[in-house]
N, C-alpha and C positions, 0 to 999 in steps of 0.2 A: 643434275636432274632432280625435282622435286620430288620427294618420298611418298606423297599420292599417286603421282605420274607412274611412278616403279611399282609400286603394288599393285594397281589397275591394270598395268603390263602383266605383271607376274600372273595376276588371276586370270588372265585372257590366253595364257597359256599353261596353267594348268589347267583351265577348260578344255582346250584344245586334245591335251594329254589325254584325258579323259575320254571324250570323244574319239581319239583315234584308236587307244586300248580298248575301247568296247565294242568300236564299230568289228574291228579285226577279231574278237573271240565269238562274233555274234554267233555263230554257228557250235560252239561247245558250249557241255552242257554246264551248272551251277558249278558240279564240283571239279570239274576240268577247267573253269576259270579260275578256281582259285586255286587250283594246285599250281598252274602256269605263273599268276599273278604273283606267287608265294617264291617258288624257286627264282625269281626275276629277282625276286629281296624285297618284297613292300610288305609290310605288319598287315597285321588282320585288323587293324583301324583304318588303313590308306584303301584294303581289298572288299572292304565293309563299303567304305566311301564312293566307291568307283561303282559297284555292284547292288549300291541302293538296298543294303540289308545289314543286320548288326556285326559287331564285331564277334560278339559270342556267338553267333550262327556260322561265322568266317574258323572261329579257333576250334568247335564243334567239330565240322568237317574237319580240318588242318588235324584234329586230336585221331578221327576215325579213319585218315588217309596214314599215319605213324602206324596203328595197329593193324591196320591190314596189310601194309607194307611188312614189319614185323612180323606178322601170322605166317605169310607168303617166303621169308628167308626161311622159318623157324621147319615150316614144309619139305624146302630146297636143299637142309641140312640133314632132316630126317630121310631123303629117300636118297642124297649120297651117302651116309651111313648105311641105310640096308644096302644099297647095291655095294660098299665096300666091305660090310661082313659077308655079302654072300660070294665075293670073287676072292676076301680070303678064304674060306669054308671050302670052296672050287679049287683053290689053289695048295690046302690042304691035302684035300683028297688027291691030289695027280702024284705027292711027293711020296 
């Protein structure tokens, strides 16, 4: 096969890709497509590419979806510790 031949292929189906990943997130919102497009494994260059906006807009969000994700355990951790100091505290008192 001629190596134009294969590249003009290859482009008409990365278009394709494109089109059918966007057409399918149409309905979520900025940063649920790029948390989606992210965990699938594509860089904040390809997520940038597809979503018609920079990549530093893409790692921005990627950066503030880490810390709030983080905030969110750090939360999960603190209110199983009170509930486990307060059912030792409870379990002090009964002995």
């Amino acid at each position: 096969m001629d190596r134009d031949f294969e590249r003009e292929i290859l482009k008409k189906f990365d278009t394709v890709i494109k089109l059918l990943t966007i057409s399918s997130l149409k309905d979520e919102t900025q940063v649920q497509k790029i948390k989606i497009l992210s965990s699938a494994g594509l860089s904040p260059k390809d997520i940038a590419s597809l979503l018609g906006t920079s990549s530093n807009t893409v790692s921005v969000a990627l950066s503030k979806m880490k810390n709030k994700e983080k905030s969110h355990i750090n939360q999960d951790n603190s209110q199983f510790e009170s509930k486990e100091v307060i059912l030792n505290e409870e379990g002090n008192k009964n002995e």
